[in-house]
VOVEXTOR-737487 format. One line per 4 residues: their letters; for each residue x, y, z of C-alpha. Coordinates in Angstrom, 2 decimals, always signed. Layout:
BEGIN
a> X,Y,Z; ...
! end
This chain:
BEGIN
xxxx> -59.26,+28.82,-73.10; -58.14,+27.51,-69.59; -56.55,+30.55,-67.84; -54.87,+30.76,-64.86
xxxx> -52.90,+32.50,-62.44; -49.84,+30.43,-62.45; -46.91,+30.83,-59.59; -44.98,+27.58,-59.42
xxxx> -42.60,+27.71,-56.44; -41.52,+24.27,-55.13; -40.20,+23.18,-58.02; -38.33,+27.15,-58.96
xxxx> -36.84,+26.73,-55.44; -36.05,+23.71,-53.81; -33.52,+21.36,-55.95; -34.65,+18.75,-59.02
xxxx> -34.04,+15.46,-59.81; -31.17,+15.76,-62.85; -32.69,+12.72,-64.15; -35.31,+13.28,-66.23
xxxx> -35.90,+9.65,-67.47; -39.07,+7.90,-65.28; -38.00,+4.83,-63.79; -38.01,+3.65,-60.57
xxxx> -35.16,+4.52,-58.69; -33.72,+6.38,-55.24; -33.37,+9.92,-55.57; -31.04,+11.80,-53.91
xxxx> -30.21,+15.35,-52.61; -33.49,+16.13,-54.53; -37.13,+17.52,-53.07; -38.91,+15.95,-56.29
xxxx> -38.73,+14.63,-60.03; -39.88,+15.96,-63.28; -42.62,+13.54,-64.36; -45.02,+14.29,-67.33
xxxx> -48.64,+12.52,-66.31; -49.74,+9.70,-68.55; -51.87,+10.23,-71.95; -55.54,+8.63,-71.10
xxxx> -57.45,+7.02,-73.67; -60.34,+8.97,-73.61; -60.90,+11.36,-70.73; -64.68,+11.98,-69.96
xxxx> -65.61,+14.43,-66.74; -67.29,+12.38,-64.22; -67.54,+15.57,-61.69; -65.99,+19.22,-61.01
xxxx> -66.84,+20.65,-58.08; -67.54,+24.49,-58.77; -66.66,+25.94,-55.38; -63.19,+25.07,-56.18
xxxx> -63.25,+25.91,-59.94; -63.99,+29.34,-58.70; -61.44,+28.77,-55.60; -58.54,+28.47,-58.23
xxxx> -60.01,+31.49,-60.65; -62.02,+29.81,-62.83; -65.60,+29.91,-63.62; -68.38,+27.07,-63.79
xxxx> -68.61,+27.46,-67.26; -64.69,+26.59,-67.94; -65.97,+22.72,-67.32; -67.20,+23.51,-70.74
xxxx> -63.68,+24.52,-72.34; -62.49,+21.64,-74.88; -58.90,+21.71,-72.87; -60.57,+21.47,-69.03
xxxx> -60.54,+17.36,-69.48; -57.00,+17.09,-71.29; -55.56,+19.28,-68.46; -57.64,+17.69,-65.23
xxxx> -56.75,+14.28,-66.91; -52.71,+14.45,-67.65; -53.65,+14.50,-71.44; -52.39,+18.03,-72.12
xxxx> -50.33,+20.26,-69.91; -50.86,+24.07,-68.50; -48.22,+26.02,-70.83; -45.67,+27.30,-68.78
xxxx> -45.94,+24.31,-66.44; -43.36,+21.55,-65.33; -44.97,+18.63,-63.62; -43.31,+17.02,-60.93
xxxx> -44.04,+14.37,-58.38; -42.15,+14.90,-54.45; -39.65,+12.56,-52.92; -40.62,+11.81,-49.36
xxxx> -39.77,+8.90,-47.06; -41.79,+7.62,-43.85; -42.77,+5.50,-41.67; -45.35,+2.92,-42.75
xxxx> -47.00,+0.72,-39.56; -44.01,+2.08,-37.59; -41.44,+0.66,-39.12; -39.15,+2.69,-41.12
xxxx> -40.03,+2.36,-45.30; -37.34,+4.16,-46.38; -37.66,+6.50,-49.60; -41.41,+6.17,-50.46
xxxx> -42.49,+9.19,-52.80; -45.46,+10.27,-55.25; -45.78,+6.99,-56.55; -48.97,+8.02,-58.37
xxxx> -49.48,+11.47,-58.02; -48.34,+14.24,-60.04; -47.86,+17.85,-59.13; -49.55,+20.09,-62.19
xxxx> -48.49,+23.51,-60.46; -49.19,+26.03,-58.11; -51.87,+29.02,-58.74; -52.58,+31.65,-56.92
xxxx> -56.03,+33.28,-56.52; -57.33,+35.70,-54.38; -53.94,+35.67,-52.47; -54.57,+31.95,-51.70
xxxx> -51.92,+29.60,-53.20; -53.47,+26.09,-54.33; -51.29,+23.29,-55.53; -52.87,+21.01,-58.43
xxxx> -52.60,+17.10,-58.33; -53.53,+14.37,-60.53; -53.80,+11.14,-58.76; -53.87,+8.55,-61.08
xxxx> -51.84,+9.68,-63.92; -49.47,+7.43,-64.21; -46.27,+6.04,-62.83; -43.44,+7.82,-61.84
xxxx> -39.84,+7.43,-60.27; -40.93,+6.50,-56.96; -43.97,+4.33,-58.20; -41.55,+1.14,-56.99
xxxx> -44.18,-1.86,-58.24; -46.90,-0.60,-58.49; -49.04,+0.85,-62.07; -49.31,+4.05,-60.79
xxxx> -53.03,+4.61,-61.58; -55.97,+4.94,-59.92; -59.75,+3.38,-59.96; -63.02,+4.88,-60.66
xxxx> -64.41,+3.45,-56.99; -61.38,+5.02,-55.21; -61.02,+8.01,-57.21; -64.92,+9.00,-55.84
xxxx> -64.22,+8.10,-52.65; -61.91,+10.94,-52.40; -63.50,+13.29,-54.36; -66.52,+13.41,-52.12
xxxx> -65.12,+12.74,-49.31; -62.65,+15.66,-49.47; -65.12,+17.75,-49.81; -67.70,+16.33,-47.13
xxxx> -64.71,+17.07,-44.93; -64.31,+20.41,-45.75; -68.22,+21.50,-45.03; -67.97,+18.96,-41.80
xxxx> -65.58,+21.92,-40.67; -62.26,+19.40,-40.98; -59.23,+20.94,-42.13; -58.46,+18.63,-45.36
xxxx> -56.73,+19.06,-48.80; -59.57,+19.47,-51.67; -61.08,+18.25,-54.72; -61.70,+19.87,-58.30
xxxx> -62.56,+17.30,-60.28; -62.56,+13.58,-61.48; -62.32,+11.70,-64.28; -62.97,+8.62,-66.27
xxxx> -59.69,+8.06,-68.20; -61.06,+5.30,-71.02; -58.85,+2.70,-69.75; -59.00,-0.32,-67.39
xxxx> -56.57,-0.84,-64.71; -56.22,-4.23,-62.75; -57.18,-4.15,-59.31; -58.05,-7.23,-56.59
xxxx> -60.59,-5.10,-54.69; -61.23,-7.60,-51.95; -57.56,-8.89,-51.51; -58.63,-12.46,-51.63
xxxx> -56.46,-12.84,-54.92; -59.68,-12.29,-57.03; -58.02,-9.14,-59.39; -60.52,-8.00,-62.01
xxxx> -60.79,-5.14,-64.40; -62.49,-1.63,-63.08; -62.68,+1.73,-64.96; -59.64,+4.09,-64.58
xxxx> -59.57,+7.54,-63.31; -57.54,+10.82,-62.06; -59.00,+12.64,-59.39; -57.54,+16.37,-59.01
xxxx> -56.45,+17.19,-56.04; -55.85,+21.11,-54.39; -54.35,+22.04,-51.70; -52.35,+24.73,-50.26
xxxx> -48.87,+22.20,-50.38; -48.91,+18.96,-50.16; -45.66,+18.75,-48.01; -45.73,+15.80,-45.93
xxxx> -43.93,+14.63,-42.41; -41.97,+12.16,-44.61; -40.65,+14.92,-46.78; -38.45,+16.14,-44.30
xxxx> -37.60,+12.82,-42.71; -36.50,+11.19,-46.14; -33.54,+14.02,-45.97; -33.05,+13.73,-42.15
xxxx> -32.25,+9.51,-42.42; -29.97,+10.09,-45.25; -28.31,+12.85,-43.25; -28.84,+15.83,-46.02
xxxx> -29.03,+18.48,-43.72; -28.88,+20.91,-46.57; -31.67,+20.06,-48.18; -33.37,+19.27,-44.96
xxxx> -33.00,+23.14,-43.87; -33.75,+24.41,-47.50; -37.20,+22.47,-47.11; -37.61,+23.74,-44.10
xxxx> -37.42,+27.36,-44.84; -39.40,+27.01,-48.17; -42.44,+25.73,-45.81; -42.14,+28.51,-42.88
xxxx> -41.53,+31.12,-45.73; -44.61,+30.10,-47.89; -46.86,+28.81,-45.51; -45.98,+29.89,-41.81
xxxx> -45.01,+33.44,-43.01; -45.16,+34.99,-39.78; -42.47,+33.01,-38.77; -38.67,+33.77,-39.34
xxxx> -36.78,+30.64,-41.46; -33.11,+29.69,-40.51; -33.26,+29.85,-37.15; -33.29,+27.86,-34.38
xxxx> -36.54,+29.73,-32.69; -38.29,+29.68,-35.97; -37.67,+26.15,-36.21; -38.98,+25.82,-32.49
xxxx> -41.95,+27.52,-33.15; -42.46,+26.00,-36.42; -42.50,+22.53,-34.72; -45.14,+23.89,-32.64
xxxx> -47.38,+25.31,-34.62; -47.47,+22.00,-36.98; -47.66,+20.15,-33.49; -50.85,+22.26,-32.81
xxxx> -52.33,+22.20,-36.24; -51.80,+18.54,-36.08; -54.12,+18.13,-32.96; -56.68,+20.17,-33.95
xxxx> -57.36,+18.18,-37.18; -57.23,+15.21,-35.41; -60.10,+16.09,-32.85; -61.99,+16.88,-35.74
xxxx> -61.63,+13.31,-36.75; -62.79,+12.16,-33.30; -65.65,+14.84,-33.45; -67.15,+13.80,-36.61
xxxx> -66.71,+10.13,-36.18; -64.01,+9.88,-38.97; -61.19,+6.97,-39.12; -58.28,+7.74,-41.48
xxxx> -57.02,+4.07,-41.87; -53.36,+4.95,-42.57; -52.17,+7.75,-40.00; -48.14,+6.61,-41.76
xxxx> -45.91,+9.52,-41.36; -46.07,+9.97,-44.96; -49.59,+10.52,-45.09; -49.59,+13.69,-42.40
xxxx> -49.59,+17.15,-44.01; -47.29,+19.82,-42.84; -49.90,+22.08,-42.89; -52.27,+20.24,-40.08
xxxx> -54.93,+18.75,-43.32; -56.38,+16.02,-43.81; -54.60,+14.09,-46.94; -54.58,+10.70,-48.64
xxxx> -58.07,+9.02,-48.35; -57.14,+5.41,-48.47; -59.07,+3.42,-47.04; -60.42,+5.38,-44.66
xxxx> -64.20,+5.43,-42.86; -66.80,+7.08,-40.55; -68.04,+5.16,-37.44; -71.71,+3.83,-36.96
xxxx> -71.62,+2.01,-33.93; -69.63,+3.61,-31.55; -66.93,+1.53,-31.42; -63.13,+2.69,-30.56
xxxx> -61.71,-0.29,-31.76; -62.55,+0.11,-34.99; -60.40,+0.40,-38.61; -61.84,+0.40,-42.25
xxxx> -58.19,-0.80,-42.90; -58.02,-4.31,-44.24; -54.15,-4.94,-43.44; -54.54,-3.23,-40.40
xxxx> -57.31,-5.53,-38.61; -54.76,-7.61,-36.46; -53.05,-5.11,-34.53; -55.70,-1.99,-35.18
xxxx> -52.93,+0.35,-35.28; -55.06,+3.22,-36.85; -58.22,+2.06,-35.33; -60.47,+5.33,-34.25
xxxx> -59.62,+5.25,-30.56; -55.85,+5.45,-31.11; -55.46,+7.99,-33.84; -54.45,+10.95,-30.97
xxxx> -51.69,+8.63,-29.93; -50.66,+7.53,-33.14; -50.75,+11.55,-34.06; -48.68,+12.27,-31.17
xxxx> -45.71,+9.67,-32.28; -45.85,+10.70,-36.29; -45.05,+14.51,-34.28; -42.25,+12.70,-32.58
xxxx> -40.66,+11.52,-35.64; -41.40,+14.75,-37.24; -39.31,+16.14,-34.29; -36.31,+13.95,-34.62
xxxx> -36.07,+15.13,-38.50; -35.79,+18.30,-37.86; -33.67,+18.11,-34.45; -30.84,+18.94,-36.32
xxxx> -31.44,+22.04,-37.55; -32.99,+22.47,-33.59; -30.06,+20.85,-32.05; -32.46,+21.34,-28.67
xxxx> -34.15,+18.38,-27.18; -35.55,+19.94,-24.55; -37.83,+22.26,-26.56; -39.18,+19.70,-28.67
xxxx> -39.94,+17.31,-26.41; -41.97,+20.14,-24.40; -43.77,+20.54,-27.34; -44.55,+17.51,-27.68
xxxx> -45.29,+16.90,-23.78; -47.86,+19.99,-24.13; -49.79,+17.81,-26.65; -50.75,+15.80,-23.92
xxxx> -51.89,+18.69,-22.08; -54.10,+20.27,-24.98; -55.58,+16.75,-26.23; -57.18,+16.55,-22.96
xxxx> -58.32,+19.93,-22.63; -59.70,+20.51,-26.09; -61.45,+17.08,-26.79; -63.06,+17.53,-23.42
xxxx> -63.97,+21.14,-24.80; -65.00,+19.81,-28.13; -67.61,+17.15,-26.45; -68.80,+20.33,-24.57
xxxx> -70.34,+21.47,-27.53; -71.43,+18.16,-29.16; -73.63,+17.76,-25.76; -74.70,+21.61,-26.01
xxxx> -72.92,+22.39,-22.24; -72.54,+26.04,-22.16; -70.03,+26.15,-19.38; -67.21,+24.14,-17.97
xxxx> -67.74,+22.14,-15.01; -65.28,+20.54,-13.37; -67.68,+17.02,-13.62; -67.89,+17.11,-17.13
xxxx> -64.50,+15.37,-17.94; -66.40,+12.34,-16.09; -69.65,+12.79,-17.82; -67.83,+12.50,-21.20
xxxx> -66.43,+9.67,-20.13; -69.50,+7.86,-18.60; -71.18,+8.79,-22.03; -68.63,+7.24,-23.86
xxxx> -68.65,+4.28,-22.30; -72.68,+4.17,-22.24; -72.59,+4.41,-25.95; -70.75,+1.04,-26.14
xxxx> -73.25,-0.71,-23.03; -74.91,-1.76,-26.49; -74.70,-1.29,-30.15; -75.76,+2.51,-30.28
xxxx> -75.04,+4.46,-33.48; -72.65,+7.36,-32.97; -74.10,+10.03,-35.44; -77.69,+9.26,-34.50
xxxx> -77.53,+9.18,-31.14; -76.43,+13.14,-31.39; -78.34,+14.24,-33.95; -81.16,+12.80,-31.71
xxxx> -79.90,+14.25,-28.38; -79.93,+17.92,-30.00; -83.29,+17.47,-30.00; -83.91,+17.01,-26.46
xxxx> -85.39,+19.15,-24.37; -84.62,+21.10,-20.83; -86.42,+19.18,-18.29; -86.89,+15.99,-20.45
xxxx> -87.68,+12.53,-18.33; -85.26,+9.49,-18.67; -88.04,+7.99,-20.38; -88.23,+10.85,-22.56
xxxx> -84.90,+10.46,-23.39; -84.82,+6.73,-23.81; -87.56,+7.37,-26.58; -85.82,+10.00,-28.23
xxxx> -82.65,+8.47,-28.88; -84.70,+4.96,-30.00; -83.74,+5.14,-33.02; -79.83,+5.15,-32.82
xxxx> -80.04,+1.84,-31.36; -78.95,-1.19,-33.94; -81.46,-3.85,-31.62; -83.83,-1.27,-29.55
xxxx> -85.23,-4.31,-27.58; -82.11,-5.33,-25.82; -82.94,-2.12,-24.29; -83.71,-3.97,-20.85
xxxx> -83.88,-2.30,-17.46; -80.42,-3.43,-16.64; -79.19,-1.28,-19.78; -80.96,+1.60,-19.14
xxxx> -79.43,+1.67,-15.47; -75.93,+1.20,-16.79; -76.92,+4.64,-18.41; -79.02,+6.49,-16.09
xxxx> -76.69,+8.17,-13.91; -74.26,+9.38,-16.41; -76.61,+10.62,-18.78; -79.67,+12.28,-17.10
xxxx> -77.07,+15.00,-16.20; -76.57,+15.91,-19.39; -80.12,+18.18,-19.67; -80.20,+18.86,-15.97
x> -77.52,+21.27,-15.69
! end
């Protein structure tokens, strides 16, 4: 029997839907909707990741359990348990979306283990009230997409939201997987997500744009009180400090993403955790050749909004928006927009310290800002892969030769013989002081 350590508190203490029905509608002066996930066909375990089986107090051997693929599949519910999916609004492209919402995810509950609080999520199990057009299920391809790549995140040493398990479902859900207006059948499944909350940017804006600034503050002081503890809710210093510890969380994930090589896709306000993790793997993608420019985002390729080189910026104006929902429980522009100014500051300063250790520089020097930036834009002199080329350059050693070097790295080029003289002396002065420190 599935047991666990249940402790629901988003949906005991922020305000419901009254409509219990599921159809699309707006929801008002409400933080999220009772929804019971949809009954799959015939719900086979594709994967369950043990380190988070034990994570939520369960053991490896509970994968066994004859109710551990009705509950990690929406077929059967945790007794005790009221499933709900959020309301949240956002910004989509930057342009306002309005009310926006779990449109396919489903909130199981909350345990807590080990004095760790994990929300559980299907994604994929079905529609619910803020599903607007769309099915409200999920494919097989996408589904493992996230499931791995949640967790490759999480050993890469980027804050993300996790993954327990996934699931075939039994049933086949339409998809055009291509766009080109080709839709064909593909194998459904729910994916279970875990994370601490899944509390978004948009939750807070939805209430701010419809001017609930009750609800807005109750939010508000649900998130410092569960998750920035240390803080003090209903206050205007709390909420100053608040700001700027999801302002700082924010950053740091997102130099993660620049450190590992890793391109979101669809950096919407909607898709940015209030708890600085990495959430919603759309269409998202890791670079090969270093390119900044780049976006695995198909509806994104004319204007590269979300392309790699711009995801600090575009991080920077979700935290602006984030700011101007909660300015009026702040009522202080000043403070948030020096916040927000000392971004700036700390982008600089910790991506230049994070590239310190990718090159292996034990101390700052005040040249390195210009190495990095010689390096970077050696990398693009010709098509070099980006995870190669430093896996290869931890192998060099003190006192190596250029030609040494040049060797070395061969092997992260995509065409090694355009590799002419005039290359290698676009590179030779920025890089040969890499080793000779």
């Amino acid at each position: 029997m599935i047991q666990l350590n249940l402790n629901d508190t988003f949906n005991k203490e922020l305000p419901a839907d009254p409509v219990r029905e599921n159809y699309r509608r707006q929801v008002h002066q409400a933080c999220f909707s009772y929804v019971t996930p949809r009954v799959p066909s015939k719900p086979v375990i594709m994967h369950v990741s043990d380190e988070m089986l034990s994570a939520i107090g369960l053991d490896p051997q509970d994968r066994m359990d004859p109710d551990f693929a009705p509950i990690f599949s929406g077929a059967k519910l945790i007794a005790g348990t009221e499933p709900y999916a959020m309301c949240y609004g956002g910004h989509q492209f930057g342009h306002w979306a309005g009310q926006l919402g779990d449109g396919r995810a489903i909130n199981l509950g909350e345990v807590v283990h080990e004095g760790q609080r994990w929300a559980l999520q299907l994604k994929g199990a079905g529609e619910t009230p803020y599903a607007r057009s769309a099915d409200g299920l999920a494919v097989l391809r996408s589904s493992i997409r996230e499931h791995l790549c949640s967790e490759a995140m999480f050993h890469l040493g980027v804050p993300t939201t996790r993954s327990l398990s996934v699931m075939l479902t039994g049933d086949q859900v339409m998809r055009d997987m291509l766009y080109d207006g080709n839709a064909a059948y593909e194998k459904g499944a729910v994916v279970c997500r875990v994370a601490p909350s899944f509390i978004r940017f948009g939750n807070f804006q939805i209430f701010s744009a419809r001017s609930d600034e009750t609800n807005l503050r109750l939010l508000t002081d649900y998130t410092i009180r569960h998750f920035y503890p240390h803080l003090e809710p209903d206050k205007k210093e709390g909420y100053v400090q608040f700001f700027s510890e999801v302002v700082s969380r924010t950053l740091d994930m997102v130099i993660d993403w620049q450190r590992v090589g890793f391109v979101h896709g669809v950096m919407n306000t909607d898709n940015m955790s209030i708890l600085g993790l990495t959430i919603d793997y759309g269409p998202y993608g890791w670079l090969e050749g270093y390119e900044p420019d780049w976006t695995p985002n198909t509806t994104d390729k004319n204007t590269k909004r979300y392309q790699y080189g711009n995801q600090p910026g575009i991080a920077l104006w979700n935290l602006t928006q984030l700011a101007n929902a909660i300015f009026p429980l702040v009522n202080d522009q000043v403070a948030l927009q020096s916040i927000l100014d000392e971004y700036k500051n700390q982008f600089f300063i910790k991506y230049a310290a994070m590239m310190r250790r990718k090159l292996g520089l034990n101390k700052e020097e005040s040249s390195d800002v210009q190495l990095i930036a010689d390096l970077e834009n050696n990398l693009q002199s010709m098509e070099t892969d980006m995870t190669i080329f430093y896996r290869q350059l931890g192998q060099l050693e003190i006192g190596s030769s250029f030609e040494q070097f040049i060797r070395l790295i061969d092997k992260a080029f995509y065409q090694p013989s355009l590799l002419d003289d005039g290359v290698q002396k676009i590179g030779k002065p920025g890089l040969i002081t890499i080793w000779s420190d």
